[in-house]
C-alpha positions in Angstrom: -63.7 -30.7 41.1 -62.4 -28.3 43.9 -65.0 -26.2 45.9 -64.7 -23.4 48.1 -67.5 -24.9 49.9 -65.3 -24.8 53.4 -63.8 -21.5 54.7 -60.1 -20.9 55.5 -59.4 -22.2 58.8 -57.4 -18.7 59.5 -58.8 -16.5 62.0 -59.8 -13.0 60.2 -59.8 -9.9 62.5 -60.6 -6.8 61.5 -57.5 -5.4 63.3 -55.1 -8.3 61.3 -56.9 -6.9 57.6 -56.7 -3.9 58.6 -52.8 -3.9 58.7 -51.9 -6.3 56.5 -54.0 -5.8 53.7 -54.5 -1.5 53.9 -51.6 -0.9 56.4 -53.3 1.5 58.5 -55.8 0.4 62.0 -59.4 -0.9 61.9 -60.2 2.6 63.1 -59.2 4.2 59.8 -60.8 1.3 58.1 -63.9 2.8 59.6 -63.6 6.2 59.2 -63.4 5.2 55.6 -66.4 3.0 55.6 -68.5 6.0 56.7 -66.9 8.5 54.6 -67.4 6.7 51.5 -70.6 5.6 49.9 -69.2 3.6 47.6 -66.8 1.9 49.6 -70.3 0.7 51.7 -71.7 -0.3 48.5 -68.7 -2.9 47.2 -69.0 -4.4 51.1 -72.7 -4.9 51.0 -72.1 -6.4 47.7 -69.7 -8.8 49.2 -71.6 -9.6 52.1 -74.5 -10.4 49.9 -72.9 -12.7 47.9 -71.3 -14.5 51.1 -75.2 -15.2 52.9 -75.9 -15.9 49.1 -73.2 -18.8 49.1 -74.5 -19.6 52.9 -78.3 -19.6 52.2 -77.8 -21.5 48.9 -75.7 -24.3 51.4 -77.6 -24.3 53.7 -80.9 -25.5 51.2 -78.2 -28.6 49.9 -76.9 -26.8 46.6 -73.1 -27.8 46.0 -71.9 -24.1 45.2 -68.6 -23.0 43.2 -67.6 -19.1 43.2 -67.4 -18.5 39.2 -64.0 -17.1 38.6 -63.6 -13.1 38.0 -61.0 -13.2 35.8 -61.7 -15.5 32.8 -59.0 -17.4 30.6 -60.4 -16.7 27.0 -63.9 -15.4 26.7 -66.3 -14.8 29.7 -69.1 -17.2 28.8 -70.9 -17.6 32.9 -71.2 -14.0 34.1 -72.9 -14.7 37.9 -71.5 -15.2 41.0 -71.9 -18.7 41.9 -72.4 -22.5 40.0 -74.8 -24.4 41.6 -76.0 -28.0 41.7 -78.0 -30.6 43.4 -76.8 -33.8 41.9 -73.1 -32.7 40.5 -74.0 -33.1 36.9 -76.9 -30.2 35.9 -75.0 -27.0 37.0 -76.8 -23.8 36.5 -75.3 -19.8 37.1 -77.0 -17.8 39.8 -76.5 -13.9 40.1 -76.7 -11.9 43.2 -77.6 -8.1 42.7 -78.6 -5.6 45.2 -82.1 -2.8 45.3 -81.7 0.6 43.8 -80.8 3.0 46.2 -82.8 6.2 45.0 -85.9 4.7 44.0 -87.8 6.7 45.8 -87.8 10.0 43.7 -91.4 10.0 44.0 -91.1 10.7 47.4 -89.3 13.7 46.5 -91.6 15.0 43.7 -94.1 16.0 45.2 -96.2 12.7 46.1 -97.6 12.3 49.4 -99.8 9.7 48.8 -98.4 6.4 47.6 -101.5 4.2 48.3 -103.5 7.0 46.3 -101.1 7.0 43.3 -100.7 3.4 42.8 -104.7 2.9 43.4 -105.5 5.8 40.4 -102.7 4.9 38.2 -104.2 4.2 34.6 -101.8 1.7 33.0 -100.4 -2.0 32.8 -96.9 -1.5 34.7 -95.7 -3.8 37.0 -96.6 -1.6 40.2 -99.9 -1.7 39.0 -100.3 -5.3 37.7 -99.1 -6.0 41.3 -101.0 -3.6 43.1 -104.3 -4.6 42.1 -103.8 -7.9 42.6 -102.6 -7.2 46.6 -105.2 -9.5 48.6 -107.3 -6.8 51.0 -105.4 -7.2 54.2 -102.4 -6.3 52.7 -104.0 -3.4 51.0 -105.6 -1.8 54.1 -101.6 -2.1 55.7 -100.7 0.1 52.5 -103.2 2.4 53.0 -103.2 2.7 56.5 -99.6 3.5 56.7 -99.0 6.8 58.1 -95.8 7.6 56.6 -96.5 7.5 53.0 -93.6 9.7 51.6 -91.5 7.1 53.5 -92.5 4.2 51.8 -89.3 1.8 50.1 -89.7 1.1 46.6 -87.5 -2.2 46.1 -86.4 -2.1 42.3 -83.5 -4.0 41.0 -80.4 -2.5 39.9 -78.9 -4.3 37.3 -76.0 -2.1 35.2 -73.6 -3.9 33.2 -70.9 -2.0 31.5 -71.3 0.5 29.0 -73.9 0.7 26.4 -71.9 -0.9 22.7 -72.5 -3.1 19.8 -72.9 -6.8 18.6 -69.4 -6.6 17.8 -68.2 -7.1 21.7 -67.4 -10.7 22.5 -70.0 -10.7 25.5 -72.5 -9.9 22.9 -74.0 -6.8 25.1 -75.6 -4.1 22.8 -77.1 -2.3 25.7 -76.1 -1.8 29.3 -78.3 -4.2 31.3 -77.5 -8.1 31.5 -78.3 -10.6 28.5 -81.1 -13.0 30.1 -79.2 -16.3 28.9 -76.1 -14.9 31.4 -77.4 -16.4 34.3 -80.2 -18.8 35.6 -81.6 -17.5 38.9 -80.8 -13.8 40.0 -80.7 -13.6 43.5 -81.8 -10.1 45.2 -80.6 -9.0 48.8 -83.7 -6.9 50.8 -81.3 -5.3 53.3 -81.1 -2.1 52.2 -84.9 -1.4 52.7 -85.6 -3.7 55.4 -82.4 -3.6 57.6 -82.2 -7.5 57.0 -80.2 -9.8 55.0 -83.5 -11.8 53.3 -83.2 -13.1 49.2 -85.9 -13.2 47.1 -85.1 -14.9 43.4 -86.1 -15.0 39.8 -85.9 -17.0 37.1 -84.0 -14.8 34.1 -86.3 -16.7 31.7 -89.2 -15.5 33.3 -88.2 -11.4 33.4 -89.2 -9.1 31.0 -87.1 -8.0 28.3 -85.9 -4.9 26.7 -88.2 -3.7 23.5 -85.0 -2.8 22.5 -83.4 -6.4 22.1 -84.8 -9.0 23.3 -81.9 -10.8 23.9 -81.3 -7.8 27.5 -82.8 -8.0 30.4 -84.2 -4.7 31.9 -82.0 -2.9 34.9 -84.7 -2.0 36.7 -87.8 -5.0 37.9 -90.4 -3.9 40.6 -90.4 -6.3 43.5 -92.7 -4.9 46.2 -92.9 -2.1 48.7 -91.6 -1.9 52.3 -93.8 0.1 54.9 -91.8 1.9 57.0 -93.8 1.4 60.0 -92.9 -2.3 60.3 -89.9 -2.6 57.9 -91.6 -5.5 56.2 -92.5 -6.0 52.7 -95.9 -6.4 51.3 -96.8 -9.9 49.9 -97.0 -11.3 48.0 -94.3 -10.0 45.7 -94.5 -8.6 42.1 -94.7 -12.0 39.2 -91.9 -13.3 39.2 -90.2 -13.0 42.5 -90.1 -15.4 45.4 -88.7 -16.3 48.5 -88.8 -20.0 47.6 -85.8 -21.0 45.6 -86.2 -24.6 45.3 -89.4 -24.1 43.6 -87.7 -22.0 41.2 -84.5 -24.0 40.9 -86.6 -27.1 40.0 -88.1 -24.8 36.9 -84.5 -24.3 35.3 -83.5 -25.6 31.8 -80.5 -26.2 29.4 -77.7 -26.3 32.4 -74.3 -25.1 31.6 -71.7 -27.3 29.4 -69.3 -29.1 32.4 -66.6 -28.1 30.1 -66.9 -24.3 29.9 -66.9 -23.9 34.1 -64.0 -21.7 35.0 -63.9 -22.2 39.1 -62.3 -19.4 41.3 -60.3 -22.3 43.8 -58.9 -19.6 45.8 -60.3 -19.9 49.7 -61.0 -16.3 51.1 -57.6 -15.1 52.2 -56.0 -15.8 49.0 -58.0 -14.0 47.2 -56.3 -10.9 48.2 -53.6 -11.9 45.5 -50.9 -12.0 47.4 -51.2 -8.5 49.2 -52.4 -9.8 52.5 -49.9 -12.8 54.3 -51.6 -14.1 57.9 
């Protein structure tokens, strides 16, 4: 089976992509970048799934890029196959932090530590933040800047809201848990650095409206601004260690049914961009 497990030997430039694949110089490339939100979100996206493919070599997981564009039916709906022996192959997902998920910073809160510690119900935030150990509760308290504390939440849309009728079998607009094995989170957008932690989709809470969907939005933990780091340990189920978690999955995909995107880097401009 081919893998994309070794990167084109072609040296990419900005200045060469640039050109050849927009037609204009790396410095409107920029000016773009900067100008558009968006445009910043699909990159970090990317980027994420590249250390994803990196980090998950690097721990001596054979890794395929699951193809984009399916023949038939899109059964595997992550990014990347993975394996440790070439025969049990399971999906994993990589997904980013909600960018505004600090409205309560916004509304009027000053307090976080105060909030969390008087809130009166089972939520995850709670559930997590009584069960900080004390060190890491006095760091939350003691942290000056309380409006500018980072909520790290998940964000997890998936196409439109519809009906059982769709061949995906989506009847709300969050991800089906049997999608994907392990979902893989990047922490750079509230720490400044590119750090995973993972879940097991088995182990995630599901939506009271079908149990069948995963929820968009799972607390993680908080950052404190102070020392960009996040308080541990993390909200049940996250975790930094991914073999631990890996060696918890069941029922790995059918051989048969992998669709693998053989393309190396380059050509996956289809055809626009010709080093």
């Amino acid at each position: 089976m081919s893998t994309d497990n070794k990167d084109s030997q072609v040296d990419f430039t900005l200045s060469a992509v640039a050109s050849q694949l927009f037609g204009v110089d790396e410095q409107v490339v920029i000016e773009a970048i900067l100008d558009s939100p968006n445009a910043r979100g699909y990159i970090i996206g990317s980027i994420s799934e590249l250390l994803l493919r990196n980090t998950l070599l690097k721990e001596g997981f054979r890794v395929l890029r699951i193809k984009e564009k399916w023949e038939g039916p899109k059964i595997h709906h992550g990014d990347f196959y993975i394996s440790k022996d070439e025969k049990n192959w399971f999906v994993i997902e990589s997904k980013g932090l909600k960018s505004n998920s600090e409205k309560w910073a916004r509304s009027g809160e000053v307090n976080f530590y105060s909030k969390l510690a008087t809130k009166k119900s089972d939520s995850p935030d709670k559930v997590w933040f009584d069960a900080l150990p004390v060190d890491q509760k006095s760091i939350f308290r003691n942290e000056k800047n309380q409006s500018g504390i980072r909520l790290c939440q998940t964000h997890m849309p998936s196409g439109k809201k519809t009906n059982e009728n769709r061949e995906d079998g989506r009847t709300q607009a969050s991800p089906r848990f049997d999608e994907f094995h392990l979902l893989a989170v990047d922490m750079y957008t509230k720490t400044g650095k590119h750090d995973f932690v993972f879940a097991v989709s088995d182990e995630l809470s599901r939506s009271k409206k079908d149990s069948n969907h995963l929820l968009q939005n799972y607390f993680i933990t908080l950052v404190m601004p102070s020392t960009l780091l996040p308080l541990q340990p993390l909200a049940t189920p996250w975790s930094t260690d991914l073999n631990s978690l890996f060696a918890k999955l069941k029922n790995p995909i059918s051989v048969k049914d992998m669709q693998v995107d053989q393309r190396k880097p380059g050509e996956r401009a289809e055809g626009v961009i010709s080093f």
